[in-house]
C-alpha positions in Angstrom: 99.1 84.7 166.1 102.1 87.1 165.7 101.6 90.3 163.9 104.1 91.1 160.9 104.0 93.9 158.8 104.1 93.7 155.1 103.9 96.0 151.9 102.0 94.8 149.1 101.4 96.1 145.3 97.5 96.6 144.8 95.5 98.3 142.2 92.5 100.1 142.9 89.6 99.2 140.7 88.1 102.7 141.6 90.8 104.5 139.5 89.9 103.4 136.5 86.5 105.2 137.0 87.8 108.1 138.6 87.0 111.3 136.6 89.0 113.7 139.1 92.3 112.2 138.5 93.9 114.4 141.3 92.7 113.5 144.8 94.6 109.9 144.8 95.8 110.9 148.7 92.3 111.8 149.9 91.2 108.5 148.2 94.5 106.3 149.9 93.5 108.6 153.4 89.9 107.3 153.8 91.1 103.5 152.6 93.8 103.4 155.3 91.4 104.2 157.6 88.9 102.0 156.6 91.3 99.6 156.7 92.3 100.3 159.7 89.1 99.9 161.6 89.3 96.1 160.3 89.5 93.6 162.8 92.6 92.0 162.9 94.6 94.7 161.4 97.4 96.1 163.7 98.5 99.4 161.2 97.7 100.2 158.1 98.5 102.6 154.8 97.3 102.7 151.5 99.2 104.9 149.2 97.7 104.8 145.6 100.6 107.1 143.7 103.3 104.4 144.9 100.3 101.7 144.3 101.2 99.9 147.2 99.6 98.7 150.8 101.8 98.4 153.9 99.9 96.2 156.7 100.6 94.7 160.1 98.0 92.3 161.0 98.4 88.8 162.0 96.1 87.9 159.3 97.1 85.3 156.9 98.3 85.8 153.4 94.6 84.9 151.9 92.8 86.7 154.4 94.9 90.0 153.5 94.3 89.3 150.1 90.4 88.9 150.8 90.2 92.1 152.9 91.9 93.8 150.3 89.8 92.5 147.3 87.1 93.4 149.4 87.8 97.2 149.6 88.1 97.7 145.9 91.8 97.0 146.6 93.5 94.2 143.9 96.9 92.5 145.2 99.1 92.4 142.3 
């Protein structure tokens, strides 16, 4: 299947209990590499300030979506 990239609008479900407040990068740093260990994912970055996921995978729309949900990550 070919790989396209795409940038999605997520919520993390995390934030809302996140007492810090300030560490949103260190917490979008260990999701894109979670996320990039993922089978079928090409390239990956999770930034939670912009609240948004850009992917290349070859994944399908509800698979993405799936993965996502499956991290704690919410397509909007």
């Amino acid at each position: 299947m070919e790989k396209q990239e795409c940038i999605l609008p997520v919520t993390y479900v995390k934030c809302a209990f996140c007492t810090a407040k300030n560490h949103c990068a260190a917490c979008g740093g260990e999701l894109t590499g979670d996320l990039r260990a993922k089978t079928g994912v090409e390239d990956a970055a999770v930034d939670l300030l912009a609240h948004t996921v850009r992917i290349k995978t070859g994944l399908t729309q509800t698979d993405i979506e799936d993965l996502l949900e499956g991290m704690g990550l919410m397509a909007d």
